[in-house]
Structure formats: C-alpha cells, structure tokens
LOMARVEX-641844 format. One record per residue (C-alpha): residue in one letter; x, y, z; chain. Coordinates in Angstrom, 1 decimal. Layout:
<recs>
<rec A,<X,Y,Z>,A>;
...
</recs>
This chain:
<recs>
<rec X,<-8.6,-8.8,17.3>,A>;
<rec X,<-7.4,-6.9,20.2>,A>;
<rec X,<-6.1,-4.0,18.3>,A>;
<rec X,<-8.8,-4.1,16.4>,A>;
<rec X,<-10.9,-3.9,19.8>,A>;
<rec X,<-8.1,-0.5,20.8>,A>;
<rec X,<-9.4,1.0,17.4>,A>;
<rec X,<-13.3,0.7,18.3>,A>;
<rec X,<-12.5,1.9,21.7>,A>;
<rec X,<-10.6,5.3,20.2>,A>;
<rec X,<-13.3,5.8,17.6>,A>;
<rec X,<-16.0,5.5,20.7>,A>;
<rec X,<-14.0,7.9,22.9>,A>;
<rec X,<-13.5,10.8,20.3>,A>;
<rec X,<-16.5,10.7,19.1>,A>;
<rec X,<-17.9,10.6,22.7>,A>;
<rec X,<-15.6,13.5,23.6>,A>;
<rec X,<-16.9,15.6,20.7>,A>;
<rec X,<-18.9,18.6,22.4>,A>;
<rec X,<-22.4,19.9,20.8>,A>;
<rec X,<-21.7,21.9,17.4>,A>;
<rec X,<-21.3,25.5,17.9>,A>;
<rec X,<-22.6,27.5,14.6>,A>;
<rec X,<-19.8,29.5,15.0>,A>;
<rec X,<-16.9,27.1,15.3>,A>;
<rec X,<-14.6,26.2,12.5>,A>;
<rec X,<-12.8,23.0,11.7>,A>;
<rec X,<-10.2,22.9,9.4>,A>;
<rec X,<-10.9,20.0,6.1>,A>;
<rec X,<-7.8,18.3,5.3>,A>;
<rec X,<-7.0,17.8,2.3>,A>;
<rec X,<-6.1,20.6,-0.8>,A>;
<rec X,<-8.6,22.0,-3.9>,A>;
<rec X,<-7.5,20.3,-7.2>,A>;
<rec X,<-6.4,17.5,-5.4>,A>;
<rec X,<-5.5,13.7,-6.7>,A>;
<rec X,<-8.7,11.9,-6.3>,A>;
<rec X,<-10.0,10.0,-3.1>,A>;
<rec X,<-11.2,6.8,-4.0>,A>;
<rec X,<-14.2,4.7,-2.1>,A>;
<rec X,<-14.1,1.9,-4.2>,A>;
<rec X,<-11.4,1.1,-6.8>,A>;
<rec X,<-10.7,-1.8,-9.3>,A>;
<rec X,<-7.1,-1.8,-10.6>,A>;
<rec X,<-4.4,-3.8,-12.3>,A>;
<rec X,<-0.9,-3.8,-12.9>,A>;
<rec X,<1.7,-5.6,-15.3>,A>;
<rec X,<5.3,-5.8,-15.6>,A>;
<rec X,<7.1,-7.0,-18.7>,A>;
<rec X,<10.3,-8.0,-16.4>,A>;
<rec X,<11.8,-11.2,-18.9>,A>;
<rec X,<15.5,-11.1,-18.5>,A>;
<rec X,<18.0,-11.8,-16.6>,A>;
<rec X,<17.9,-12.8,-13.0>,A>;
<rec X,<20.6,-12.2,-10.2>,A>;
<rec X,<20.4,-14.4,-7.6>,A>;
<rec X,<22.7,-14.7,-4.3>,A>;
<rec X,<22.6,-17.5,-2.2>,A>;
<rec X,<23.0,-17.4,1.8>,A>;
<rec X,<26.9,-17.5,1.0>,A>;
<rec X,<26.8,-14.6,-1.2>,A>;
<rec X,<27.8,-16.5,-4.5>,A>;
<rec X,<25.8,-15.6,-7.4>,A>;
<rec X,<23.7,-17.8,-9.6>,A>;
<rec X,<21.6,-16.5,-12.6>,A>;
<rec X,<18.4,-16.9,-13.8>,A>;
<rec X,<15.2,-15.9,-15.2>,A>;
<rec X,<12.0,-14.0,-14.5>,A>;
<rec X,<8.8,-14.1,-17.0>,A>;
<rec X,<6.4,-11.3,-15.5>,A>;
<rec X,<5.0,-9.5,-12.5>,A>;
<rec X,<1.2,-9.1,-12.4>,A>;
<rec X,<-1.3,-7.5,-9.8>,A>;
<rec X,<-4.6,-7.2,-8.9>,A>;
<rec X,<-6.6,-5.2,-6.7>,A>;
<rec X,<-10.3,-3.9,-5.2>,A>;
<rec X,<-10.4,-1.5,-2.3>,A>;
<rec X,<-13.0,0.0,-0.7>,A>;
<rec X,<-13.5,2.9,2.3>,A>;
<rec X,<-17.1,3.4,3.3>,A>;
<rec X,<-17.3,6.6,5.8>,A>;
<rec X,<-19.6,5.0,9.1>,A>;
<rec X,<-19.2,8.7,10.9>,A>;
<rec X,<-19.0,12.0,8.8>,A>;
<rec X,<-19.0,15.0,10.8>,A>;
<rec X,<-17.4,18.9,10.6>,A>;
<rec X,<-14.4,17.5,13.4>,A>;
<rec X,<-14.8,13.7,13.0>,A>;
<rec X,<-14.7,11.3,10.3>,A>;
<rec X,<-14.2,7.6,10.7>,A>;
<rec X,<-14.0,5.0,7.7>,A>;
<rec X,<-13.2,1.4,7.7>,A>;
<rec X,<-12.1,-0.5,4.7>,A>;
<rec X,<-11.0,-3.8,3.3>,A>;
<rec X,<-9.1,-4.6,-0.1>,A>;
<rec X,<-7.8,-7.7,-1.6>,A>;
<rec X,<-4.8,-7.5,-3.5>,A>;
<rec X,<-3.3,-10.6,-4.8>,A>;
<rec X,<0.2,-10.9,-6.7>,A>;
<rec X,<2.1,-13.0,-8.9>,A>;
<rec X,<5.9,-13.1,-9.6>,A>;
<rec X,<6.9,-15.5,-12.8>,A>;
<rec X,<10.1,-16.7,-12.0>,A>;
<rec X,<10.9,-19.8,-14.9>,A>;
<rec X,<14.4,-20.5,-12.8>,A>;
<rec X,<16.2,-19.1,-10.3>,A>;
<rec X,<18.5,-22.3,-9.5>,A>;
<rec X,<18.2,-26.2,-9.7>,A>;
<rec X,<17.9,-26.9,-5.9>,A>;
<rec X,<15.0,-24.5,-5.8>,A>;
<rec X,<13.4,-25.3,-8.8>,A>;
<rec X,<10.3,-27.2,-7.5>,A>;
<rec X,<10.0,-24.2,-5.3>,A>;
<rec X,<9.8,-21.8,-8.2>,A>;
<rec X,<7.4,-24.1,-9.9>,A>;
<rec X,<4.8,-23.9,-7.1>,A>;
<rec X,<5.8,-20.2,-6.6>,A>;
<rec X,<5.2,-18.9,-10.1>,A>;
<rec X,<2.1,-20.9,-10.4>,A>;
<rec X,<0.0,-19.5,-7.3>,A>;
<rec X,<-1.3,-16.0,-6.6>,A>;
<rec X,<0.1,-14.3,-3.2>,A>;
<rec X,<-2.5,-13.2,-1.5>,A>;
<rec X,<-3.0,-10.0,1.0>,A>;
<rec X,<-6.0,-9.2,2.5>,A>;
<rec X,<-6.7,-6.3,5.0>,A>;
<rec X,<-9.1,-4.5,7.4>,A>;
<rec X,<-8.6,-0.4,7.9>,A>;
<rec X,<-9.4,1.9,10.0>,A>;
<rec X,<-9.1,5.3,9.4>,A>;
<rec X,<-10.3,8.4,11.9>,A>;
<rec X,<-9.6,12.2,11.3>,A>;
<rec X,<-10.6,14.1,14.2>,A>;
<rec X,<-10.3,18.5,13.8>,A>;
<rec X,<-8.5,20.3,16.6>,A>;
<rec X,<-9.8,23.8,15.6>,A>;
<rec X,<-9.8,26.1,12.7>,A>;
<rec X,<-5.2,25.3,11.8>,A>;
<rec X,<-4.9,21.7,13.0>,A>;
<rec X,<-6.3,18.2,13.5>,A>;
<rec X,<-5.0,14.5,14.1>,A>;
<rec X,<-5.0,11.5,11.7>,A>;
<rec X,<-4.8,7.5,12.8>,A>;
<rec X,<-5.1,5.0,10.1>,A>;
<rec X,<-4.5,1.0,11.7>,A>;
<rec X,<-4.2,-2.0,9.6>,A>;
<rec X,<-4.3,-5.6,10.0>,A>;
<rec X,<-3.2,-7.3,6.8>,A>;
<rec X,<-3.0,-10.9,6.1>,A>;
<rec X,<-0.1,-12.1,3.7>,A>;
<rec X,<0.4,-15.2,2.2>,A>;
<rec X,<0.3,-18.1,-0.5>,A>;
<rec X,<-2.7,-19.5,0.9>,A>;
<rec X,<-6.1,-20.3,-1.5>,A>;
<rec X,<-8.7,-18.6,0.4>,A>;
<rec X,<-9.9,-15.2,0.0>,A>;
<rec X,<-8.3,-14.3,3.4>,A>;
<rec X,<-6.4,-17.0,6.2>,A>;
<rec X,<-5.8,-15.2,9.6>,A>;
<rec X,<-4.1,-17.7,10.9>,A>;
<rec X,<-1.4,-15.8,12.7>,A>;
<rec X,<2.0,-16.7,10.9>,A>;
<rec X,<0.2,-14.2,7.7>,A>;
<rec X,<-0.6,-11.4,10.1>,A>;
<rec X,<0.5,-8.2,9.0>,A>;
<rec X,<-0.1,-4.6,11.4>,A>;
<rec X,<0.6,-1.2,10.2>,A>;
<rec X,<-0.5,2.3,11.8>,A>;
<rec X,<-0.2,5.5,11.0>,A>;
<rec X,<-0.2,8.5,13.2>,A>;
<rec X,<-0.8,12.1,11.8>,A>;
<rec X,<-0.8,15.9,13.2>,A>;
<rec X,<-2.0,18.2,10.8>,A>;
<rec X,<-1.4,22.0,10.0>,A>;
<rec X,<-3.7,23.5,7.2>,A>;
<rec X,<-2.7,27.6,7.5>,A>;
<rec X,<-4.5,28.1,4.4>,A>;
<rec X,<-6.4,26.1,1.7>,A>;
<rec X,<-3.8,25.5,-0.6>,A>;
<rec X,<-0.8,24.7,2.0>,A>;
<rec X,<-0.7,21.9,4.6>,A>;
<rec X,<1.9,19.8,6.6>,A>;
<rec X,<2.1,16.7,8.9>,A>;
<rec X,<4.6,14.8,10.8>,A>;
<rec X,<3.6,11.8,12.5>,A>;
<rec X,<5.1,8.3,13.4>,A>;
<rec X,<4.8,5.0,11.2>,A>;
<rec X,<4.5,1.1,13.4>,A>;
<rec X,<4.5,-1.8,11.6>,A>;
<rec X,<5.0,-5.4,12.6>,A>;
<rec X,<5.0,-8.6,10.6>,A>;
<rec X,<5.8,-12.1,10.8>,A>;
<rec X,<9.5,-10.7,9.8>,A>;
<rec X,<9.9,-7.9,12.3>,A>;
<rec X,<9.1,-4.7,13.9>,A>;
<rec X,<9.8,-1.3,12.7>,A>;
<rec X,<8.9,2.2,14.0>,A>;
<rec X,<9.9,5.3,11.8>,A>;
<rec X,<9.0,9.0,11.4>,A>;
<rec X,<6.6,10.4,8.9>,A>;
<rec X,<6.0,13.7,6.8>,A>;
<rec X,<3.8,15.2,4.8>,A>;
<rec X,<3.3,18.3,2.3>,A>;
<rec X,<0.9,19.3,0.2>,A>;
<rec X,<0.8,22.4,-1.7>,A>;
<rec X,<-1.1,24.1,-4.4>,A>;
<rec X,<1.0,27.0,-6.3>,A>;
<rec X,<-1.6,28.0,-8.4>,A>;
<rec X,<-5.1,26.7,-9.9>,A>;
<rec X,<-2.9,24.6,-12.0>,A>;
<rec X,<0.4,23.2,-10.3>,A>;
<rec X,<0.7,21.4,-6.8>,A>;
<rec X,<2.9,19.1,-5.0>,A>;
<rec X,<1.7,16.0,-3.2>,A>;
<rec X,<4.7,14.9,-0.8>,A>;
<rec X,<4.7,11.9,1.4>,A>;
<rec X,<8.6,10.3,1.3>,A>;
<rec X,<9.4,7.7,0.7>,A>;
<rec X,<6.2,6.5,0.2>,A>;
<rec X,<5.2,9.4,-2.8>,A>;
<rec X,<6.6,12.3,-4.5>,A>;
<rec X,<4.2,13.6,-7.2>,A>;
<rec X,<4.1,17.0,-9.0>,A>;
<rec X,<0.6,17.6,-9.8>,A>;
<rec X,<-0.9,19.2,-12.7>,A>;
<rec X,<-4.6,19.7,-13.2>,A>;
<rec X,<-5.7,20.5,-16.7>,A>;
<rec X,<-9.2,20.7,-15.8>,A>;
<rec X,<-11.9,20.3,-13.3>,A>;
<rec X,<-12.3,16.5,-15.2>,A>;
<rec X,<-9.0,15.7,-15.9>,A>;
<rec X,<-5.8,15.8,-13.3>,A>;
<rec X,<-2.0,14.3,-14.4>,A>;
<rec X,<0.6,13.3,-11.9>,A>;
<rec X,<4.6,12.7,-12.3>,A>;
<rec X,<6.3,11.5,-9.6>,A>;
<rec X,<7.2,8.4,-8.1>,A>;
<rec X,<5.9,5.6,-5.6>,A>;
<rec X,<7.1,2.8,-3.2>,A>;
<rec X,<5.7,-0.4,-2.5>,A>;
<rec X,<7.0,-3.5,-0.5>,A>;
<rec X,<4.9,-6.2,0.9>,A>;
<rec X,<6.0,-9.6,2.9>,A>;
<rec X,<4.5,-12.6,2.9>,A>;
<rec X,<4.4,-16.0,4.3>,A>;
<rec X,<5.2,-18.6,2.1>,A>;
<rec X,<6.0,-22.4,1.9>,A>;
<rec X,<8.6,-24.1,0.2>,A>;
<rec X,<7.8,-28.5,0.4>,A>;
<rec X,<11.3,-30.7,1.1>,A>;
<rec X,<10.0,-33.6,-0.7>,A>;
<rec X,<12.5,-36.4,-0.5>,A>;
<rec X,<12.7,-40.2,0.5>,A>;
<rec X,<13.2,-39.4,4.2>,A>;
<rec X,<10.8,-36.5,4.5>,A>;
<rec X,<8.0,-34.6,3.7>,A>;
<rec X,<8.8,-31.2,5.3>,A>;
<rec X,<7.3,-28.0,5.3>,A>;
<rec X,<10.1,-25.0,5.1>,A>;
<rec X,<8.2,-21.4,6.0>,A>;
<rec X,<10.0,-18.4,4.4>,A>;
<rec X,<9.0,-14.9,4.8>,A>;
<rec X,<9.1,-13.3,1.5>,A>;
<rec X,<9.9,-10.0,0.8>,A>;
<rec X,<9.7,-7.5,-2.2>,A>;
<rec X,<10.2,-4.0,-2.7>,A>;
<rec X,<10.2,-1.9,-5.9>,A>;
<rec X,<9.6,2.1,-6.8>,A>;
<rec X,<7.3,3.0,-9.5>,A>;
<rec X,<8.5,6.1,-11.7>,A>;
<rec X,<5.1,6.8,-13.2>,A>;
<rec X,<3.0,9.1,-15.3>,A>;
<rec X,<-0.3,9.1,-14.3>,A>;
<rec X,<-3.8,10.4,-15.8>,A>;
<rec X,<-6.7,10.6,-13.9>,A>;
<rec X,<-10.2,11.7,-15.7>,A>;
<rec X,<-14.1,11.8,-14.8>,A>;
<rec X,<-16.1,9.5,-16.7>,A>;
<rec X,<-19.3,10.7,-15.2>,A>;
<rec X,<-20.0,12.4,-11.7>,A>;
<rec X,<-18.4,9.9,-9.4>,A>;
<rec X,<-16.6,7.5,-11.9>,A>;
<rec X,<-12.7,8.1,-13.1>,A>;
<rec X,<-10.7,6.1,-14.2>,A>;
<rec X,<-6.6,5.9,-13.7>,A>;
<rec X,<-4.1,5.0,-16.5>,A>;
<rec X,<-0.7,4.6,-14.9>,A>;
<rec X,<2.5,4.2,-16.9>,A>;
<rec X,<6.5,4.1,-16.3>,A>;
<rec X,<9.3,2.4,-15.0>,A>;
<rec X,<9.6,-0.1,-12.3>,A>;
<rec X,<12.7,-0.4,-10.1>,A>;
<rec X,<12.9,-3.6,-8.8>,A>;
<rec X,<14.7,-2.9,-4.6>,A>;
<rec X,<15.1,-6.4,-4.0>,A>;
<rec X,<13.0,-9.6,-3.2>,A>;
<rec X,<14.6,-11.6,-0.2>,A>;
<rec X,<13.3,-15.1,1.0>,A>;
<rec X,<14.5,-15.2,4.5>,A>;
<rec X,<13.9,-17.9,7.6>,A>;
<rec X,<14.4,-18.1,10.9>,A>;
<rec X,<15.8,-21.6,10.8>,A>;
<rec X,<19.5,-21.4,11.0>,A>;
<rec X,<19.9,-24.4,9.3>,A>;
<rec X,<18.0,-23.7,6.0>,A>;
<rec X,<19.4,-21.0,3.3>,A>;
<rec X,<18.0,-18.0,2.4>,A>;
<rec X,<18.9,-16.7,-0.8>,A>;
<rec X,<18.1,-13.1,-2.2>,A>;
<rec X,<16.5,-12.7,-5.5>,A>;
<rec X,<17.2,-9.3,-7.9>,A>;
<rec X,<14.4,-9.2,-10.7>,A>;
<rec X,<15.7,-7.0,-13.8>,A>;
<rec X,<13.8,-3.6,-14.1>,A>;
<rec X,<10.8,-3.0,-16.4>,A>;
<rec X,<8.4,-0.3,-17.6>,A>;
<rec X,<4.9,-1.3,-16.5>,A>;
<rec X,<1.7,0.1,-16.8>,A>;
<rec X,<-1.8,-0.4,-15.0>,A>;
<rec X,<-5.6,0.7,-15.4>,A>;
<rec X,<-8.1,1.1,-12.5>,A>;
<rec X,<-11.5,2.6,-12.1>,A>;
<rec X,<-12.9,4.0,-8.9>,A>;
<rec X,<-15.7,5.8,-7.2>,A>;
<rec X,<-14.7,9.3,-5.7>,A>;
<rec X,<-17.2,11.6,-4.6>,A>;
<rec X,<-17.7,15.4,-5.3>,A>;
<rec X,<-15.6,17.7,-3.4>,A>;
<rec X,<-18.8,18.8,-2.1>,A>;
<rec X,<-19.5,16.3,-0.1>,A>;
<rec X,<-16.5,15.6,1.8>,A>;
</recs>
C-alpha cells in the first residue's frame, strides 16, 4: 500500500507541476504510426501441447524423468486512462491471469505434490500504474509500477504478503521524428524470491508505410509488417517468467506440515502473430509458434527441504485474444 500511496503522490505532483497550456507548445506523442495495437481491455488464451518427456534434477543434481500433459493460460486486462492530456497521461489497470502446468509425474516422493499442483490454477493478480509525462517537442519520461499477487490460492486475488510481487519500470524517451524513437531506462522488481535491478532499452522504428521494428530486449523483438490500415502481422519473439508462491502438504503419521516453495518459470515465445479490426475499436489477435521452455525451479528457503528443478520439453502453442483499442485519433 505504501508504494501504491508513492505512485498517487508522483501522479499528484506532475500533474500539479504541469503549467497552463500554451497554444503554441508542442509535446512529443510516444508511440510510432502503424503501430502494434494498444489494448484497453483484452480477453486472451493460450495452450501448449508440451506431452513428452520431463527432465527433472533434484537438489543433488541427479536426474530423474518424467512427464508433462499441457500448459494452459488465461487472461483479462484492462487500462482505463483517469488523466489524458497533450504532456500527461495517467492510466491504472488491473488483469487477472491464472495458469496451469499439467505435470502427470515428475517423481514418486513428490507425487502427491504434482497431484495437487496439476489440479489447481496459479493465480496472479495485479494493480498498474502507468504515467507518461512530455518534456518538450524530442523527449518525455515513462513510469509504469506494479504490485502483483502470485500464488495457488482460490480467490480471485490474496494479498497476503508471502504472494506479493512489485515491478517498475522507468523510461526516458527520444522521438526525433515520427517514425524513429529510443528509450533507456531502469527495470526494479522484488518478489517473495528476490530483488533485482537491471537496465532497459527500447527502439522503435518505422522504415516505410509498410515495415517497422518494435525492440524491447529481452522482453520483445518483433519485425512488423502492416498490410493495411485493418490488418498488422508481427514475427518476432517474446519472454515471459512469472513466480509464485506455492504449497506442497507433508502429510505423514507424525505431521501435518505445510512446505512453502517459490515457483519459478520462464519460457520465450517464437511467434507469428496477426492482428485485424473487426469493427472500429474491436481486433482480435491470433498468435502461433514455438515455445521454449527456460526452466521451472521450485526453490525454498528452508535449508533442510530439497528443491528440485523441473525442464518441461518444448512445444508449438498457439493463443486467441480479443481487445478494445482505440483510434489513433484519440490517443
């Protein structure tokens, strides 16, 4: 709550700071013509066909195989502007994004584990905020904060602490001309598994009507190409990772214990993608290609409890999404 108290505070003092509009000043829009899509509110979902084979390392390092049935996910999001102005913009957002991995064995000791595991949905819940403020006519500064909450709990969100996720972003801009702009910035992120603090880039750039580049490593690398004003495709690839808090139950005739083990998977998406305009403000998003499965860990903090490190075979997978995007006009 505090940090969500720090981003009220910022959003109050920019927008407090912001002088009366001059008719004759000039504020740089970021963001590039043609392109991919913002999205206000978005329904989506994702499958991966990963059956096969299962490597699996124990806190010793000796393998043990297994197998995994499927990987599934589900998402909403949605960003509602609350302040829209030619140097300021402020949205907040929320989306809810549960997962499920289908692990049918992964080791005897563990196998009520991956029982309770494969049968529950983790979930991830998280508030945004997200302020753009325009220096002049060449520049401006982005900050996006999140507060996630990640876990195999059963309500739509738990913030009870040992789920809490924060992430922030912090952007400056340079937009020389409408179809070139570049960013560095810092990325902060804390979890219930560790800190982390790493630099950030950005390039986008439009070489004609038709061709573009939309560059954020690691996180995306797409080359863009628009066929029309309706209709936009993207190659390129993604990264995702997420941790979350999970529970593994010791039931035996001495105890009933609850083990907590931070979970942790990250994969890159090699993808085709096809955006396309249903009807002014409606697209929809059909995503196909290859998933490359980075790794999912289950680690503790308990010295005396093993963690073991879990490497899911790779799969195509594909996913389908619609969303709300509004007219270039009006951003």
């Amino acid at each position: 709550m505090r940090i969500i108290l720090v981003c009220t505070l910022l959003t109050l003092a920019l927008t407090g700071r912001a002088q009366p509009e001059d008719q004759n000043q000039r504020f740089c829009t970021p963001g590039l013509p043609n392109k991919s899509r913002s999205r206000g509110l978005e329904v989506y979902y994702q499958v991966a066909d990963n059956s096969g084979a299962v490597n699996r390392v124990d806190g010793e390092g000796n393998p043990i195989l297994g197998k995994q049935q499927s990987y599934k996910h589900f998402g909403v999001k949605v960003n509602v502007p609350v302040l829209l102005k030619p140097d300021l913009k402020v949205l907040v957002g929320y989306s809810f994004q549960p997962e499920r991995f289908r692990y049918e064995t992964i080791g005897a000791e563990l196998e009520p584990f991956v029982i309770n595991f494969a049968n529950r949905n983790l979930h991830s819940s998280s508030f945004t905020t997200m302020i753009v403020k325009s220096l002049n006519e060449t520049k401006y500064i982005g900050l996006r904060a999140k507060m996630g909450f990640n876990g195999d709990y059963q309500e739509w969100v738990n913030f009870d602490p040992r789920y809490r996720n924060f992430s922030m972003i912090g952007l400056l801009g340079t937009k020389r001309s409408e179809d070139f702009e570049w960013g560095v910035g810092f990325y902060f992120m804390s979890n219930m598994r560790r800190w982390l603090l790493l630099p950030v880039a950005i390039l986008n750039k439009n070489f004609n009507d038709k061709w573009g580049v939309e560059l954020a490593p690691p996180v995306q690398a797409v080359l863009r190409y628009n066929v029309n004003d309706q209709t936009i495709l993207l190659i390129g690839e993604e990264f995702h990772s997420r941790t979350y808090s999970v529970d593994k139950q010791e039931l035996t005739a001495f105890s009933n214990n609850r083990i907590n083990y931070s979970f942790n998977h990250a994969q890159l998406n090699w993808m085709l993608s096809l955006e396309r305009q249903i009807v002014p403000w409606v697209w929809f998003n059909l995503k196909a290609g290859y998933q490359i499965n980075l790794g999912s860990n289950f680690e503790t903090r308990t010295s005396d409890v093993p963690r073991f490190r879990v490497q899911p075979p790779n799969a195509p997978f594909c996913s389908f999404s619609i969303f709300l995007s509004p007219p270039d006009h009006l951003k």
